[in-house]
C-alpha atoms as one frame of an Amber mdcrd trajectory, in Angstrom:
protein
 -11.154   3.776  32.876  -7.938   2.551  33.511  -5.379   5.054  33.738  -2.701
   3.206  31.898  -5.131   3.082  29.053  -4.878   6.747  29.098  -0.557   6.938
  29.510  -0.319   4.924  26.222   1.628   6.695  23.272   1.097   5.621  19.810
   3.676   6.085  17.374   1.694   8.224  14.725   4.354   8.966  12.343   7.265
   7.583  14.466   9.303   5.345  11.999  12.863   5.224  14.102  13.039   2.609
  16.630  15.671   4.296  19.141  13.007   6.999  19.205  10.048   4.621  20.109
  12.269   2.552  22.515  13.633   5.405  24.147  10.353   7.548  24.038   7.911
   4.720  25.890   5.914   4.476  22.915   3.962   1.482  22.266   6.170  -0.921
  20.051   4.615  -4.271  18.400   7.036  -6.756  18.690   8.654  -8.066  15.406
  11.681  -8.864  16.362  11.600 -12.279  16.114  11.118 -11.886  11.856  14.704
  -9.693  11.777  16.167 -12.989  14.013  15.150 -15.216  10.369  16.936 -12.272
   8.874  19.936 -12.036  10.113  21.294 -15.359  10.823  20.355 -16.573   7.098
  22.880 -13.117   6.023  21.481 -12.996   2.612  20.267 -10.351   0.657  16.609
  -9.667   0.550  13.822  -7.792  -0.956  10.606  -6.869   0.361   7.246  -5.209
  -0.869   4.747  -4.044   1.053   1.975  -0.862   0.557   3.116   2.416   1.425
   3.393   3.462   5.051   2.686   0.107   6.210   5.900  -0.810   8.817   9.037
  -0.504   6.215  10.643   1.914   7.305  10.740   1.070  10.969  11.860  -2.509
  10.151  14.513  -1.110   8.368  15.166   1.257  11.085  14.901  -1.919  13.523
  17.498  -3.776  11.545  19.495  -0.941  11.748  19.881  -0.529  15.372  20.437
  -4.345  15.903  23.538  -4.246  13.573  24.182  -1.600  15.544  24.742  -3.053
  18.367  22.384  -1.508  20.966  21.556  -4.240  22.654  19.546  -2.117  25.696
  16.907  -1.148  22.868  16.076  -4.688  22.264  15.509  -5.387  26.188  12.115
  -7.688  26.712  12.221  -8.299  23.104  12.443 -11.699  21.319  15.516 -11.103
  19.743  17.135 -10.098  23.458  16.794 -13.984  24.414  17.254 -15.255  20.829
  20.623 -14.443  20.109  23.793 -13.569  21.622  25.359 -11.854  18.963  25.689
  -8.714  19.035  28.928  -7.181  17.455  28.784  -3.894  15.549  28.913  -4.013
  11.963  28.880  -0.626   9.685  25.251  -0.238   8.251  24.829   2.178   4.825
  20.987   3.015   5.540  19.834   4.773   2.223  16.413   6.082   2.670  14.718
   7.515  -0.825  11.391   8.541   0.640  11.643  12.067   1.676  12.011  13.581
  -1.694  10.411  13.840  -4.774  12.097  13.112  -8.036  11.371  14.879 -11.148
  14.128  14.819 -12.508  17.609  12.514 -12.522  19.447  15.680 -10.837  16.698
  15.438  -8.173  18.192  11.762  -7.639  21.319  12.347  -7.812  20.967  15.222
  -5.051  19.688  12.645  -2.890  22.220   9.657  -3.574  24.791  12.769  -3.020
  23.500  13.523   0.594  24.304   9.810   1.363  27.101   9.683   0.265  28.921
  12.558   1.574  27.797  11.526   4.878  28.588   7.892   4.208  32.083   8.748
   3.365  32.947  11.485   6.106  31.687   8.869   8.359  34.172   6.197   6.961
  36.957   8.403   5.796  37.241   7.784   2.638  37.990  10.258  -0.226  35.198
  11.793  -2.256  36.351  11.828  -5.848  34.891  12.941  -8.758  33.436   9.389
  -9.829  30.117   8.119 -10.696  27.603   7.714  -7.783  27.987   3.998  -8.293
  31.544   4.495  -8.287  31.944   6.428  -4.410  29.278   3.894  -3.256  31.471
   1.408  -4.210  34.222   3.121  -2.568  32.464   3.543   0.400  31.744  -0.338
   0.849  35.369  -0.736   0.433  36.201   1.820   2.661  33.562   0.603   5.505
  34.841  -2.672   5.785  38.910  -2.005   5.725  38.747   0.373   8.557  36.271
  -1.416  10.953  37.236  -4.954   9.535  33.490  -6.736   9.332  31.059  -6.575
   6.727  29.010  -4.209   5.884  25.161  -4.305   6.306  23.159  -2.314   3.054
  19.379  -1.400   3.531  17.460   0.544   0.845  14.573   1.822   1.948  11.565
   2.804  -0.669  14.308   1.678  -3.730  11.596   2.419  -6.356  10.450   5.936
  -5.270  12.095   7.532  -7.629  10.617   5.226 -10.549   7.084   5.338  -9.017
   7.610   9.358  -9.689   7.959   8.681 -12.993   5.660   6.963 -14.428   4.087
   7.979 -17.362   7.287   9.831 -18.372   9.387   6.750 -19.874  12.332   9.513
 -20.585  12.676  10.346 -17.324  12.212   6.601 -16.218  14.541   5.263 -18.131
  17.066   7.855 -16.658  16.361   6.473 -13.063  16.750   2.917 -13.941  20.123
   3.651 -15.780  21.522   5.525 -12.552  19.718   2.600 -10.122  20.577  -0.023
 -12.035  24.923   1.255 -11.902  23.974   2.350  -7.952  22.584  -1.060  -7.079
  24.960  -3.651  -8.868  27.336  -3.336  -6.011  25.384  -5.357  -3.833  26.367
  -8.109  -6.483  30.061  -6.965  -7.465  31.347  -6.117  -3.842  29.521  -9.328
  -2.496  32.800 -10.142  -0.609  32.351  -6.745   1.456  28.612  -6.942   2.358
  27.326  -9.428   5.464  23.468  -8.635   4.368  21.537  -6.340   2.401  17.459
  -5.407   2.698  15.688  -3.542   0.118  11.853  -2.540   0.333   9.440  -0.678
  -1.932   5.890  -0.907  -2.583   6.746  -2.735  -6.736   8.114  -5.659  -6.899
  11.620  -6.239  -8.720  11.138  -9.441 -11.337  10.251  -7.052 -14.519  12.451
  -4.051 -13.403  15.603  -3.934 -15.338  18.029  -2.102 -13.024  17.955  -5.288
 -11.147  17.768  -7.413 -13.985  21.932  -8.504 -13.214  21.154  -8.820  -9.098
  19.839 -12.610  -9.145  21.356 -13.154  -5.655  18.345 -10.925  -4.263  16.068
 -13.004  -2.403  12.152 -12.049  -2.564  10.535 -12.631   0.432   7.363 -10.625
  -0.099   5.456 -13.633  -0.528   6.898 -16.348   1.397   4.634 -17.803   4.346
   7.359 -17.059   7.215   7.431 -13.424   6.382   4.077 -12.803   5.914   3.209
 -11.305   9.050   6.559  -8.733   9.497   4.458  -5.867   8.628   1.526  -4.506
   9.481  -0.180  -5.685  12.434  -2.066  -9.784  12.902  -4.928  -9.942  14.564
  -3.659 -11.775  17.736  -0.776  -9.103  17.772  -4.417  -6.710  18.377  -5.612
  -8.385  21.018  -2.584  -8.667  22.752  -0.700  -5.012  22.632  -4.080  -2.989
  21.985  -6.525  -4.487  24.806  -6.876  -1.521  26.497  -6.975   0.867  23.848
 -10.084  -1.130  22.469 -11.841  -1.188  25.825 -11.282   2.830  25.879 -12.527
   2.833  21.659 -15.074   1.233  22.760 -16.446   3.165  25.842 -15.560   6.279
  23.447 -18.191   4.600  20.535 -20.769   3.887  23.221 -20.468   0.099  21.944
 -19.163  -3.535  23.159 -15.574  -4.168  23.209 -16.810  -7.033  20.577 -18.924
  -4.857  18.413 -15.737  -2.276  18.435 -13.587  -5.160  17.667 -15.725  -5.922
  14.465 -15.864  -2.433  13.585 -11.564  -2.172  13.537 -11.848  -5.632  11.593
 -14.147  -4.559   9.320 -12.460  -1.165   8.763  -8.938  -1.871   8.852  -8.306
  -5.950   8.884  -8.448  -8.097   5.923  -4.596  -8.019   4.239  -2.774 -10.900
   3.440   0.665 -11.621   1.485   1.153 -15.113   1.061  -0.697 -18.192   0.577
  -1.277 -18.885   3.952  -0.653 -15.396   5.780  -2.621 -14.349   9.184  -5.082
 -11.552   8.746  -3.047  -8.230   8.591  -4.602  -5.023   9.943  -3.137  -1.419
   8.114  -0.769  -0.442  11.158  -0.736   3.663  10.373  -4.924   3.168  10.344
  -4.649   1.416  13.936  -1.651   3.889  15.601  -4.037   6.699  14.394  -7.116
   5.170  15.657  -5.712   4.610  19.085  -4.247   7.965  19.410  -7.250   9.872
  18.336  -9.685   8.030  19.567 -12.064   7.949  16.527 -12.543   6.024  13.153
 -10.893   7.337  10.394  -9.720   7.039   6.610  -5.957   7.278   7.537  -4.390
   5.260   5.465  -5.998   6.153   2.043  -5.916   9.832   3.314  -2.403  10.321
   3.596  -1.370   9.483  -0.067  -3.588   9.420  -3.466  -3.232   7.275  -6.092
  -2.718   9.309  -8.945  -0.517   7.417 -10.853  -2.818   4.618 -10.481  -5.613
   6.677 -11.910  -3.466   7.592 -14.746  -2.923   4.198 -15.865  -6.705   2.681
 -15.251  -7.683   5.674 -17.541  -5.041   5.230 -20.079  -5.602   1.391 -20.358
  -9.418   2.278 -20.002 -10.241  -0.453 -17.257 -13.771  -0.782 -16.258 -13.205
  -0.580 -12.194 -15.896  -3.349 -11.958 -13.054  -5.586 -12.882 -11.041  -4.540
 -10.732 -12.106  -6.389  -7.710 -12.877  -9.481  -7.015 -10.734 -10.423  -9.629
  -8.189 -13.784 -10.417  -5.262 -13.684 -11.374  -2.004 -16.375 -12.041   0.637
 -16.458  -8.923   3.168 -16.040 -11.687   1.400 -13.098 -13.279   1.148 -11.074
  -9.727   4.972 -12.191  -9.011   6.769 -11.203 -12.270   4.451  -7.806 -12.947
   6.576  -4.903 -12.764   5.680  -1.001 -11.873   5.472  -0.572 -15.632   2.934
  -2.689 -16.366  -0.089  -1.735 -18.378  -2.190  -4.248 -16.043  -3.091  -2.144
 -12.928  -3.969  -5.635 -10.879  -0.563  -6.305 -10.159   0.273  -2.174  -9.137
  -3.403  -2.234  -7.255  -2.045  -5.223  -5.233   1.113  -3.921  -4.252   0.321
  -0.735  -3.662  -2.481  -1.666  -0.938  -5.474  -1.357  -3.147  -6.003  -5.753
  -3.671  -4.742  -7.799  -1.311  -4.826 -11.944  -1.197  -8.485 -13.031  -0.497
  -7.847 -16.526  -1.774  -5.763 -19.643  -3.027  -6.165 -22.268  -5.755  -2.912
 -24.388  -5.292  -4.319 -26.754  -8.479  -4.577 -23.954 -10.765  -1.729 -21.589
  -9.032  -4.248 -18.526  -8.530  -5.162 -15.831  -6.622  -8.440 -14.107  -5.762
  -7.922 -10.570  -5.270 -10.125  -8.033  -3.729 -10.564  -5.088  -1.808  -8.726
  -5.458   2.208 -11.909  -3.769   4.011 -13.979  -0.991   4.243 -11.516   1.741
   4.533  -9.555   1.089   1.394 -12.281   0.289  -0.615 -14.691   3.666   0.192
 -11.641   5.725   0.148 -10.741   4.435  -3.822 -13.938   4.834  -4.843 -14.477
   8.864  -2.928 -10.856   9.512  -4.560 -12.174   8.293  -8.181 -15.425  10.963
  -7.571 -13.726  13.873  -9.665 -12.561  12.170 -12.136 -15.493  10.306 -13.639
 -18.422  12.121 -11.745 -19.006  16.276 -12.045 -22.795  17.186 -11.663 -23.780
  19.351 -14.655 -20.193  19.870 -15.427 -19.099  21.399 -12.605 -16.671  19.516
 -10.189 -16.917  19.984  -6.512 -20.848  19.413  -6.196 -21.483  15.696  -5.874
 -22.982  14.760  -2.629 -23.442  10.764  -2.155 -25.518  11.829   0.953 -28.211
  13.431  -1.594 -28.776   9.835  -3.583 -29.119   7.904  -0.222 -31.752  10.076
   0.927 -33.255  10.396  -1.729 -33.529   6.560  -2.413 -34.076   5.496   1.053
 -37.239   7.864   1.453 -38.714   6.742  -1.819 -38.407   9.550  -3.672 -37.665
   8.060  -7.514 -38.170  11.378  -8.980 -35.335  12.764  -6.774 -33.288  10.395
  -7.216 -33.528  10.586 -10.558 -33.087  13.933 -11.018 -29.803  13.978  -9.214
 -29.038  11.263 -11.845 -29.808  13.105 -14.982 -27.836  15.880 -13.176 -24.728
  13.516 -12.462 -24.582  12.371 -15.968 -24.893  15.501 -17.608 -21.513  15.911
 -16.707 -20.057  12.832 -19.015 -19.828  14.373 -22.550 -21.460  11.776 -24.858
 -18.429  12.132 -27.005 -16.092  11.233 -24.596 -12.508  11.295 -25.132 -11.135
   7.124 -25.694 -14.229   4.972 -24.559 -17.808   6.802 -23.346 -19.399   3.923
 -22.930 -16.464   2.667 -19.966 -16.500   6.250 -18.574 -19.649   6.073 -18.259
 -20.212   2.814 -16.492 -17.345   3.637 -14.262 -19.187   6.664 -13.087 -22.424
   3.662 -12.862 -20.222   1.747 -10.733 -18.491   4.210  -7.951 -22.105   5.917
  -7.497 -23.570   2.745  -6.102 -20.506   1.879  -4.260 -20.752   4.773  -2.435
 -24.329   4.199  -1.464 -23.697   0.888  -0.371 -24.766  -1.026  -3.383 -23.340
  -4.243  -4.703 -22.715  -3.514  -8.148 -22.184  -5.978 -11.256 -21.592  -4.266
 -14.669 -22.996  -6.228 -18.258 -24.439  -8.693 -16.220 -25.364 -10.573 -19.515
 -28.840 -12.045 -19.368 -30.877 -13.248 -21.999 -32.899  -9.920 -22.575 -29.931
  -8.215 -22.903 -26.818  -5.942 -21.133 -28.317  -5.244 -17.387 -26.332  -3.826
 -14.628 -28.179  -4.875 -11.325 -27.406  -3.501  -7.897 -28.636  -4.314  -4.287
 -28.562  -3.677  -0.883 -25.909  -5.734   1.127 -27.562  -8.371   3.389 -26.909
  -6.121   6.224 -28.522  -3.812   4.555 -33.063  -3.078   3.779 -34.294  -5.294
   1.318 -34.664  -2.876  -1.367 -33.772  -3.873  -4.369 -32.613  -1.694  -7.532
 -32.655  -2.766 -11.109 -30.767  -0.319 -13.955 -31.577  -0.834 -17.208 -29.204
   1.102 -20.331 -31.028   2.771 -22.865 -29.791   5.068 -25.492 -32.680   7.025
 -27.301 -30.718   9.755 -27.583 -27.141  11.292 -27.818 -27.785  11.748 -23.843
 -27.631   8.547 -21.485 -30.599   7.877 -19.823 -31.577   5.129 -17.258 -34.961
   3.358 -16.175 -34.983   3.096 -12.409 -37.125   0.334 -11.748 -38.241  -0.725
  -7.378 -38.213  -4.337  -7.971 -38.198  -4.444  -3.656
């Protein structure tokens, strides 16, 4: 093995770019993106998932304005530009609380601000938020005479918090909305402003008067500024996939479409190079091992919340087409959880019908995708009505041996636990549960298949997969659900 494989440090969790210059971690350069940012000096706005590069651009952006030119060294934007004077930078981060309450935000805007103006000397009156951050723009740009940069980093947190509570919403769009019209009103004081978050802005009303925001979450150029492209693999993770791969006891090409399979498949534009999940990869390296990172460190519970509220079938969830302007102007609010399952990581881009202005949505890979489905377990699927005992392992076994009876034993004993009188709609409860049992075991799964005997829900074995094939068939003699399993292999 080659020892520098070994001496590589992957920044798990490392989201400040002084710290990965200065501590000889391993940085993907992306650089040349911020270059398109800064010279254009406009204001932006970017979504991307959750712990998927945000932050560190931000923090990125941040030291260039900066002026510390020596962390930039080998870098594209060392040799792209020449330009670099200090300018005062207001770097308000909103992702290390939560917010239940509009005192909660408030605290945190506070924290900002005091440190904001003790950094800029100017008084701290007893105004508004909106008012001191106002002040402090002012106050930024009189004493060092240029402009001042803004970046907002997670601006929606605090509305992602609450959702489902509009009282409390509307209370954090009323202080956002105040907070971030200064980027339009003090327009003369700011060189460029960047705000990220994981929902896009169209639909949300605190920016519904900042219409000099440009949205570049979709736009070809900027497609790749996150996450990590598949040539940026092969070029700044060679040897950690040689040493994977040794680890695996497989090919560096078999370990290769094993990290594509797992972790590839994103896309954000129309034409956008494949994307891997950067906090999957950094983990991967470091450890060593395949893993659900990503989908482990956050759950979607407000997602949840709103498939069961809206009582979605999750069979229609993915693949699934949708209009480009339906999946640009959706807001966090929505009732449609397409739009919040694309931005949030869920869906991404699979295809593009320029004639009919479309996108194909599905699941990235295998990582997101298994993970959704394991984190949806509990909530549709308790064996006999008590939670904690499903074991997917059980039905695969089971199944794969030839043992029908088992199998459907462990069925009856699954479904016991959906009460036929099922609070909303039984019947999509109960097909949900259908559907994330034979996603977990591998199936391909298609719900009210209509044929012309009837509703059938039909499920097989991927092509990679045996040949066996399995054929469920609804019938309701009795208050209880009950299913013919039929081997049609």
């Amino acid at each position: 093995m080659n020892a520098s494989a070994l001496n590589v440090k992957y920044p798990v969790g490392v989201q400040s770019f002084p710290e990965i210059r200065e501590g000889g971690f391993l940085y993907v350069d992306k650089t040349e993106y911020i270059y398109r940012l800064v010279t254009t000096k406009a204001y932006y706005f970017l979504s991307r998932p959750r712990i998927f590069g945000k932050s560190l651009l931000l923090s990125t952006i941040k030291a260039y304005y900066q002026g510390r030119r020596g962390l930039f060294k080998g870098l594209a934007l060392d040799a792209l530009t020449e330009d670099w004077e200090p300018h005062p930078v207001l770097h308000l981060e909103l992702t290390s609380r939560e917010y239940n309450s509009r005192a909660s935000l408030e605290a945190e805007l506070n924290v900002h601000l005091e440190r904001w103006e003790s950094a800029y000397k100017c008084p701290k009156p007893e105004r508004s938020p909106e008012e001191r951050f106002a002040n402090v723009i002012r106050s930024a740009y009189g004493r060092t005479g240029k402009k001042v940069i803004v970046l907002i980093d997670e601006y929606d947190k605090p509305l992602l918090n609450a959702v489902g509570n509009p009282e409390l919403a509307e209370g954090f769009r009323s202080l956002l909305k105040a907070f971030y019209g200064n980027l339009k009103s003090l327009d003369d004081y700011i060189e460029m402003g960047l705000l990220t978050g994981v929902a896009r802005f169209s639909k949300v009303s605190i920016f519904s008067d900042l219409n000099n925001l440009r949205d570049i979450s979709f736009e070809e150029q900027f497609a790749g500024i996150c996450g990590i492209t598949s040539e940026e693999l092969e070029q700044c993770f060679k040897e950690g996939i040689s040493r994977l791969a040794e680890r695996l006891g497989k090919t560096i090409e078999d370990t290769r479409e094993e990290l594509r399979s797992c972790y590839d498949g994103y896309h954000f534009a129309d034409i956008s190079p494949d994307i891997y999940n950067p906090f999957s990869l950094m983990n991967v390296f470091a450890k060593m091992r395949l893993g659900s990172y990503w989908f482990e460190s956050g759950t979607p519970t407000y997602l949840v919340r709103l498939i069961e509220r809206e009582q979605w079938l999750l069979s229609g969830l993915a693949p699934v087409e949708i209009e480009v302007k339906a999946l640009a102007g959706a807001g966090i609010l929505s009732p449609d959880p397409i739009p919040s399952l694309y931005q949030t990581g869920y869906l991404t881009i699979k295809d593009h019908d320029p004639l009919f202005r479309t996108y194909t949505l599905d699941y990235p890979n295998r990582e997101v995708k298994d993970g959704f489905m394991s984190f949806l377990v509990p909530y549709y699927i308790k064996p006999d009505g008590q939670p904690g005992q499903f074991s997917i392992k059980r039905f695969v076994t089971a199944l794969t041996s030839g043992d029908v009876d088992a199998f459907m034993i462990l069925l009856e004993s699954m479904f016991a636990g959906v009460p036929y009188s099922e609070k909303g709609s039984a019947e999509a409860h109960f097909q949900n549960a259908v559907y994330i049992l034979f996603n977990l075991m591998g199936q391909f799964v298609r719900i009210e298949d209509r044929k012309s005997d009837g509703l059938t829900c039909q499920s097989r074995r991927r092509p990679t997969s045996s040949s066996l094939s399995l054929k469920l068939t609804l019938r309701q003699k009795r208050p209880c659900n009950r299913f013919l399993l039929k081997n049609t292999g």
